[in-house]
C-alpha positions in Angstrom: 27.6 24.8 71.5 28.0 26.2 75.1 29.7 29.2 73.9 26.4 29.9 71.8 24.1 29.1 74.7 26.2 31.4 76.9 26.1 34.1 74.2 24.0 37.1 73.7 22.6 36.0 70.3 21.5 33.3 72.2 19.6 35.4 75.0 17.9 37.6 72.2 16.2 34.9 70.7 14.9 33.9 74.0 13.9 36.8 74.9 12.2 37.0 71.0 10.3 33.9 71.3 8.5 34.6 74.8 7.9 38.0 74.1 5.9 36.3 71.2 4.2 33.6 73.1 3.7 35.8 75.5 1.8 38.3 73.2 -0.2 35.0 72.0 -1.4 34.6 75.5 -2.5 37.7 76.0 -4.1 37.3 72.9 -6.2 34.2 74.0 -6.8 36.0 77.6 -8.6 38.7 75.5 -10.9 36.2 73.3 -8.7 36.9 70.6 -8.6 41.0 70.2 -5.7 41.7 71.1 -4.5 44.1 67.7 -1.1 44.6 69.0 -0.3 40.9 69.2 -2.2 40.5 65.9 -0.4 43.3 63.6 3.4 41.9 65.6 2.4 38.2 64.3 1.4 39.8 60.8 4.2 41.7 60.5 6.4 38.8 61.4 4.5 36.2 59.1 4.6 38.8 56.3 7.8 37.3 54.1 6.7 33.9 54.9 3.7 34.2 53.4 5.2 35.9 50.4 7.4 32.7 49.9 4.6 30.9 49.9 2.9 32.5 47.5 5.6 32.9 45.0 6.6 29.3 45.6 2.8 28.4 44.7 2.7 30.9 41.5 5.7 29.2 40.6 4.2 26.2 40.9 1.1 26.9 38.8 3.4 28.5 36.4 5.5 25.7 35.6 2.5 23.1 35.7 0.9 25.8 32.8 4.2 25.4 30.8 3.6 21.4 31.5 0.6 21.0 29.8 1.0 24.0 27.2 4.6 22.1 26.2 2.2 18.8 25.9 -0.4 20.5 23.7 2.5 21.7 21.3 4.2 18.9 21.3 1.1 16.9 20.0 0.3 19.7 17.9 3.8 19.1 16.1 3.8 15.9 15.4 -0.2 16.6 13.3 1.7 19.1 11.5 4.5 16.9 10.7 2.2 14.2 9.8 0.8 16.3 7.2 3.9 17.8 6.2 4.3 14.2 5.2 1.1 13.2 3.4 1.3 16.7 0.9 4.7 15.8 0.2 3.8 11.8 -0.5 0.9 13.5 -2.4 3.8 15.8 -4.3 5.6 12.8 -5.3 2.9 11.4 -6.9 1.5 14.2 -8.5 5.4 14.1 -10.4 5.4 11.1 -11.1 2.0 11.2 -12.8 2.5 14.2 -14.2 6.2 12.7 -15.8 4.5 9.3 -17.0 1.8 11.6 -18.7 4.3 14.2 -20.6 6.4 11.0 -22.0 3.2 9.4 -23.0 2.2 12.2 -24.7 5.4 11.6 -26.4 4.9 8.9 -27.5 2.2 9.0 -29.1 3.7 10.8 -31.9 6.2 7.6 -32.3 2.7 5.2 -32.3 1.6 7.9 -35.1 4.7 7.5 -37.1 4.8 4.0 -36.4 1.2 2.0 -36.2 3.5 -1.5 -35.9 4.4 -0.9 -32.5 3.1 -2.2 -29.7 4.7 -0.6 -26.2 4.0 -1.3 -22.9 2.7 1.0 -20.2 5.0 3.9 -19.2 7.4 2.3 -16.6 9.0 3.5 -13.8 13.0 3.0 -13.1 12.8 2.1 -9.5 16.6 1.6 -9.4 19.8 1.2 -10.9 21.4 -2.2 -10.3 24.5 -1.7 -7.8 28.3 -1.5 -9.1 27.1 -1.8 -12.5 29.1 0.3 -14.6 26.9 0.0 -17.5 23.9 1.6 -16.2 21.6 -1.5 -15.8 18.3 -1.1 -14.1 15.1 -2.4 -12.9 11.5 -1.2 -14.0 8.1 -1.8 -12.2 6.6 -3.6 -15.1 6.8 -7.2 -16.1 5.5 -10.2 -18.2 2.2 -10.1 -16.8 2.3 -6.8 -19.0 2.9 -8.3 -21.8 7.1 -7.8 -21.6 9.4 -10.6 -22.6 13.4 -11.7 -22.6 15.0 -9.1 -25.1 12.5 -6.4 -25.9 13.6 -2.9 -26.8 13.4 -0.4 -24.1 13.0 3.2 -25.6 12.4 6.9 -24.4 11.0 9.5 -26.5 14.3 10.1 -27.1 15.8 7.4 -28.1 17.1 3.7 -27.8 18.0 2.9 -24.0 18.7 -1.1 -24.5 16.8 -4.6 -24.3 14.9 -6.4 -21.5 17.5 -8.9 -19.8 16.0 -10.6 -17.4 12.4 -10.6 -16.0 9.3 -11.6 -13.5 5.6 -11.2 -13.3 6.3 -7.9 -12.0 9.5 -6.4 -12.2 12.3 -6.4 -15.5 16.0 -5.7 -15.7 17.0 -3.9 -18.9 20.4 -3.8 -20.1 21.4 -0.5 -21.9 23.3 0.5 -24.7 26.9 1.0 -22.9 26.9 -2.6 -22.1 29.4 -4.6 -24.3 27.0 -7.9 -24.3 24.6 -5.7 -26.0 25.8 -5.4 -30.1 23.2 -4.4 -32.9 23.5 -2.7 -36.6 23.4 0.8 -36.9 23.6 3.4 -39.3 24.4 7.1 -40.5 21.6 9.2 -41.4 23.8 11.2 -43.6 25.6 8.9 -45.5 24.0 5.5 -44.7 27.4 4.5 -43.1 26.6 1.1 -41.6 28.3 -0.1 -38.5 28.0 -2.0 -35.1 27.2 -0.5 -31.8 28.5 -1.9 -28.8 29.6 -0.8 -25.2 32.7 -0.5 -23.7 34.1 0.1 -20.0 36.2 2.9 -21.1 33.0 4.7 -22.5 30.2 3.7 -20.3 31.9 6.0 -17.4 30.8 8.6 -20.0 27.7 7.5 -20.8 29.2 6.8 -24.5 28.7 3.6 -26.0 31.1 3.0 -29.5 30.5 1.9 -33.0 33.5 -0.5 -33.7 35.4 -2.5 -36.6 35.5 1.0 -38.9 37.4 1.4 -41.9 40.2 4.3 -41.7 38.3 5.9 -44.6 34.8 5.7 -43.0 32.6 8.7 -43.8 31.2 9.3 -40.2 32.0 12.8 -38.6 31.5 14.1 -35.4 27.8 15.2 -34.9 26.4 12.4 -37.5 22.8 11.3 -36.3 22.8 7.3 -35.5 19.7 5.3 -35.9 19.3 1.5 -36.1 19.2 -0.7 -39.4 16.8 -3.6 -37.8 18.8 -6.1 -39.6 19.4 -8.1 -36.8 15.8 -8.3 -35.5 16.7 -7.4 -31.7 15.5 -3.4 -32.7 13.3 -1.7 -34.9 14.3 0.4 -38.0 15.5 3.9 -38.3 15.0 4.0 -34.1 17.0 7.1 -32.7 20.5 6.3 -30.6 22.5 9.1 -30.7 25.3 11.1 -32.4 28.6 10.5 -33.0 31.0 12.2 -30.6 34.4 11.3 -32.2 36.9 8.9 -34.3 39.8 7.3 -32.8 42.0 3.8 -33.5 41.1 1.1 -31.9 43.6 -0.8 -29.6 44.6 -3.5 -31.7 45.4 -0.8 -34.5 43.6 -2.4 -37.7 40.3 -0.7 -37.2 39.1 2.3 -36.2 35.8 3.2 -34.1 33.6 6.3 -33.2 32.4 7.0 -30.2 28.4 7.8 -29.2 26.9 9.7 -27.1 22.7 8.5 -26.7 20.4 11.1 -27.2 18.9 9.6 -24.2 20.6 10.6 -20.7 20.7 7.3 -19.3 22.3 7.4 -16.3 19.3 9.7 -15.3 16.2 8.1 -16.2 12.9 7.9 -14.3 10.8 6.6 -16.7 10.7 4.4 -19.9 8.7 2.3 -22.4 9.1 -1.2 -23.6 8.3 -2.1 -27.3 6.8 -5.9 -27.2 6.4 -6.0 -30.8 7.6 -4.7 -34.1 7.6 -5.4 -38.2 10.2 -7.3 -38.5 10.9 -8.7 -34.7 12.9 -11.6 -34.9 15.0 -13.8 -32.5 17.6 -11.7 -30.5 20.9 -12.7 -29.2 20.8 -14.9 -26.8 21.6 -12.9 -23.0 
C-alpha cells in the first residue's frame, strides 16, 4: 500500500480528482455557467450513464419476457384443456358410433329371430387379469334384465355365458374356457359334437370340439353353429369354423380345433341374450 501511495498512478488520480472538484467550484462561483466544467463532467459521466441505461432496458426487457412467459404459459394450459375435452368428446363419439353400427347389426338377428330378447349393447370395460381364457367384465347388469348363465353374442357370433354378476356390472366367461361345454354342430354334414376350451388353444384364441370318432366327417373350414340341446344357447347360433383335426392325448379320440368367428381377445362391445325358445337350466358355474 505505501508503494502505491508513493507511486505516480497514485499522484494522477489526485491530481484528476481536484482538477474536477476544482472545475465544480468554479462552476458554483459562476451560478452554475461554467460550459467548460459542464461538457468535462458530461463527457466523463457519459459511459456511466450508458450503463445505466442498458442496465435499465435490460431490466424492462426481461420483466416483458416475465409477464409475456406468464401469459403463454396460461394460455397453454386452455389449450391443453381443450386438447382434452375434443378428445374425451372423440371417445365418445366412437364409442357411440361402435354401439350404433353393432346394433344395427343386430337387428337383422332380432329379424331372423323374433324369440330373442337381448340386452342393451354393452361395453367390455376390461379383461379380467392373468386369465388365459379371455374372461371379461361388461357395464351392464341384472338391473338390465341379465342373469347367471345368459349367452353373450356379437354380430358375429357366440362369445360365451354370463358367470357372475351385480346390479351393474357382469363377468362373462367365453368360449376358450374349459368350464364352459355345449352341443354343437356342422352345417355341412350335421356332424354333432361338443365344444369346449382348452389351455393349449385359448393362447390362440381356438377353442376345440372333443370326444370325435377317427372317421368323423368334419374338415377344415366346416362352419360350426350350436344344436340348443342343452338349453345353455340358442339354436343354429354362429361359433366358428373348424381350423383342423388332430388325436387327442389319451389316443382313443380325436378332436378339431376352432377358431370363433368372433375375435375375442379384441372385443369392445357385446350383447347379452336374456331369453330364448327353448332356454332351459344351464350348467351350474
Amino acid at each position: 500500500m505505501r508503494e502505491f501511495i508513493k507511486s505516480i498512478k497514485f499522484k494522477i488520480i489526485l491530481c484528476l480528482i481536484a482538477l474536477i472538484i476544482g472545475i465544480m467550484l468554479s462552476s458554483l462561483a459562476q451560478n452554475g455557467h461554467s460550459d467548460a466544467g459542464s461538457k468535462f463532467i458530461n463527457t466523463i459521466a457519459a459511459p456511466f450513464r450508458y450503463i445505466s441505461s442498458a442496465v435499465s432496458q435490460a431490466v424492462d426487457t426481461g420483466a416483458a419476457h416475465i409477464f409475456s412467459s406468464k401469459k403463454y404459459y396460461n394460455e397453454n394450459l386452455e389449450l391443453k384443456e381443450e386438447i382434452s375435452r375434443l378428445k374425451n368428446e372423440l371417445v365418445d363419439y366412437d364409442n357411440t358410433k361402435a354401439e350404433l353400427s353393432e346394433l344395427k347389426k343386430f337387428i337383422g338377428i332380432k329379424e331372423a329371430h323374433e324369440d330373442y330378447v337381448l340386452s342393451p349393447p354393452c361395453r367390455v370395460l376390461s379383461y379380467t387379469a392373468n386369465d388365459p381364457f379371455c374372461s371379461f367384465i361388461i357395464d351392464k347388469g341384472s338391473e338390465d334384465g341379465i342373469s347367471v348363465a345368459d349367452p353373450v353374442v356379437t354380430s358375429d357370433g357366440l362369445i360365451g355365458a354370463v358367470s357372475e354378476i351385480s346390479e351393474k356390472y357382469c363377468t362373462v366367461r367365453t368360449i376358450l374356457s374349459p368350464e364352459l361345454s355345449f352341443g354343437v354342430k356342422a352345417m355341412r354334414k350335421n356332424e354333432n359334437g361338443i365344444l369346449e376350451g382348452d389351455i393349449k388353444f385359448a393362447a390362440d384364441g381356438l377353442s376345440q370340439i372333443i370326444y370325435l370318432e377317427k372317421d368323423t366327417a368334419l374338415k377344415p373350414g366346416d362352419t360350426i353353429i350350436t344344436t340348443g340341446s342343452s338349453g345353455l344357447f340358442p339354436a343354429d347360433y354362429l361359433v366358428g369354423t373348424v381350423k383342423e383335426l388332430g388325436k387327442a392325448p389319451n389316443g382313443l379320440s380325436y378332436y378339431a380345433s376352432v377358431e370363433p368367428f368372433a375375435d375375442i381377445k379384441k372385443l369392445t362391445s357385446v350383447m347379452v341374450i336374456t331369453s330364448f325358445e327353448g332356454k332351459g337350466e344351464a350348467n351350474e358355474y
